[in-house]
C-alpha positions, 0 to 999 in steps of 0.5 A, a space after each residue: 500500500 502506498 503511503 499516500 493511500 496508508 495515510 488517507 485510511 489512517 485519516 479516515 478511521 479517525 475521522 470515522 470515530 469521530 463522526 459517530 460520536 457526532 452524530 450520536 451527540 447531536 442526537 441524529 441517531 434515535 431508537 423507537 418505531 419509525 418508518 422509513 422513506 422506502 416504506 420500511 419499518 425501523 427500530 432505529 432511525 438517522 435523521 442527518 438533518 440534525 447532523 447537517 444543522 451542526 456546523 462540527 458536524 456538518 464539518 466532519 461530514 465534509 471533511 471525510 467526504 473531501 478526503 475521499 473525493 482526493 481519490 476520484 477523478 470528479 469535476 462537480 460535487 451533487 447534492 439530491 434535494 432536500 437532504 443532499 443540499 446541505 452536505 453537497 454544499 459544505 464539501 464543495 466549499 471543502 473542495 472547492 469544486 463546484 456543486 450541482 444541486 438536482 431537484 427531486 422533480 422539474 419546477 414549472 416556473 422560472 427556468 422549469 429546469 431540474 438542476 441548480 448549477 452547471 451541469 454539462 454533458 460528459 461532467 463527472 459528478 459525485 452525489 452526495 446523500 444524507 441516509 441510504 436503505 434501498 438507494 432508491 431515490 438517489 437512483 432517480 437523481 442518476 438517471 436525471 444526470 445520465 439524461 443529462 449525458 453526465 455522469 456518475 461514478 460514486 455516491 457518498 453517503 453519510 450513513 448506509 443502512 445497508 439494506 440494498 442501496 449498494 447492490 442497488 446503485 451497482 446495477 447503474 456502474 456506481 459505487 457506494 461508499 459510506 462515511 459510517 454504516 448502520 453497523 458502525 452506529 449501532 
């Protein structure tokens, strides 16, 4: 292993801790019945909104997602309204690349466009998401960027729940890569 490499997972590791007690502080990890987006019944539930209106938190998140974006031949940084705003937002400024934001659906005022930011075709993007189970509303956000003609290579997400959304997102040539996994946080 490189030392370059050796240092980047040394960093991460740190890094990791430290964003599980984070998240775990700033109270974005709860425990009872809740359902989940995906219909899905949970004993546990990670609301990253919580985390992403901590300016530490926040900072963490953009910080190890930086770290790896070192790593990736990227030209944009995208973020999936409302969750993805945030973070896509912070690690632009921590990259200093620039950010796309994609809206869940098309506005029918204005520009009526589905992108905040420049999007052209051949851009390789990263998308970052606050919380993945099956992947399924990230993947709506790729096939908006792949009609676009760019493309997606990652997503990164702040917590996967690892219940599909890995798979899920390999089936369109993307990979996954979690900061934490449910695993990690619980």
């Amino acid at each position: 292993m490189s030392e370059s490499k050796a240092e980047t997972g040394t960093e991460l590791k740190v890094q990791k801790g430290e964003l599980i007690e984070a998240l775990n502080a700033c109270g974005a990890v709860r425990y009872g019945d809740f359902t989940l987006a995906s219909g899905k019944k949970s004993k546990y539930y990670i609301d990253i909104k919580k985390a992403s209106t901590d300016p530490k938190t926040l900072k963490l998140i953009a910080e190890q997602a930086a770290v790896l974006i070192r790593n990736m031949e990227i030209d944009s940084v995208a973020g999936v309204e409302l969750g993805g705003v945030p973070l896509a937002t912070a690690v632009s400024l921590e990259t200093e690349l620039p950010l796309l934001l994609v809206r869940k659906t098309t506005k029918d005022y204005g520009t009526k466009g589905r992108f905040v930011g420049e999007i052209k075709a051949g851009d390789r993007l990263v998308l970052l998401e606050d919380v993945t189970t099956s992947g399924g509303s990230v993947k709506d956000a790729i096939k908006v960027v792949l009609e676009a003609e760019a493309l997606v290579k990652y997503v990164i997400t702040v917590v996967d729940r690892e219940d599909g959304a890995k798979e899920n997102l390999a089936e369109l040539g993307v990979e996954l890569v979690p900061l934490v996994t449910a695993s990690d946080l619980l």
